[in-house]
C-alpha positions in Angstrom: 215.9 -0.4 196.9 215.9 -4.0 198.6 217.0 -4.2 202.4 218.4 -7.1 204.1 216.0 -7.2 206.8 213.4 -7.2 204.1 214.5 -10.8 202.6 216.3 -12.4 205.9 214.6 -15.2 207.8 214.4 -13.4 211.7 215.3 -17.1 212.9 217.9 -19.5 211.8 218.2 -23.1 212.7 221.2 -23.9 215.2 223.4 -26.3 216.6 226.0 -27.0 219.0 228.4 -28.7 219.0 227.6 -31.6 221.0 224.5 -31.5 218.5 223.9 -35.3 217.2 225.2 -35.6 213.1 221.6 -37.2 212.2 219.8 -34.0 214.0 222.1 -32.1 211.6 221.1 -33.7 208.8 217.6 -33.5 209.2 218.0 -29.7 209.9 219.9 -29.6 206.5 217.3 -31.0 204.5 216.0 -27.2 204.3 218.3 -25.2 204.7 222.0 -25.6 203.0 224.0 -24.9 206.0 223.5 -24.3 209.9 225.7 -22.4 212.2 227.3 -24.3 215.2 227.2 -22.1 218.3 228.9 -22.5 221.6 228.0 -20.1 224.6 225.7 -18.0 222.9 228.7 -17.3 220.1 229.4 -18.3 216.3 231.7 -21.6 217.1 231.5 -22.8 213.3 229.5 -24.4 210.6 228.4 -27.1 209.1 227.1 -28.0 205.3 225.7 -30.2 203.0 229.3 -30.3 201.7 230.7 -31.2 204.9 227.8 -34.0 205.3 228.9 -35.4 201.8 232.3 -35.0 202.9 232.2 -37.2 206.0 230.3 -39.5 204.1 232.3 -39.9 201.3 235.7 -40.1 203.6 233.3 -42.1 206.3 234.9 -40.4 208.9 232.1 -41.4 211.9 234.9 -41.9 214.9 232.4 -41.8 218.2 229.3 -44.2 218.5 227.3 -40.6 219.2 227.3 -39.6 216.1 230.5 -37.2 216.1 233.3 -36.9 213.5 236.0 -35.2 213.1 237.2 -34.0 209.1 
């Protein structure tokens, strides 16, 4: 029988929250969703969904990129 370790990826792509939305993006283009960590320690996520979200409510608040849902 099939193990987790066997199939998981030893390294995921991360962020942090201060990471810019366009790095984000081009980080999703692989993969459909990147955990947000803050001091070494799950903070959040972030999808495709939430990308098409912000998009579709156009949501961009800061000139760095930021938004808030």
């Amino acid at each position: 029988m099939l193990k987790v370790r066997e199939l998981m990826h030893a390294k995921f792509p991360t962020v942090s929250p201060d990471t810019k939305l366009e790095t984000s993006k081009h980080i999703l283009a692989d993969v459909p969703a990147v955990p947000v960590d803050k001091d070494d320690e799950q903070y959040g996520i972030i999808t495709k969904h939430t990308l098409l979200k912000a998009a579709k409510l156009k949501k961009t608040s800061k000139p760095d990129g930021s938004f808030v849902l």
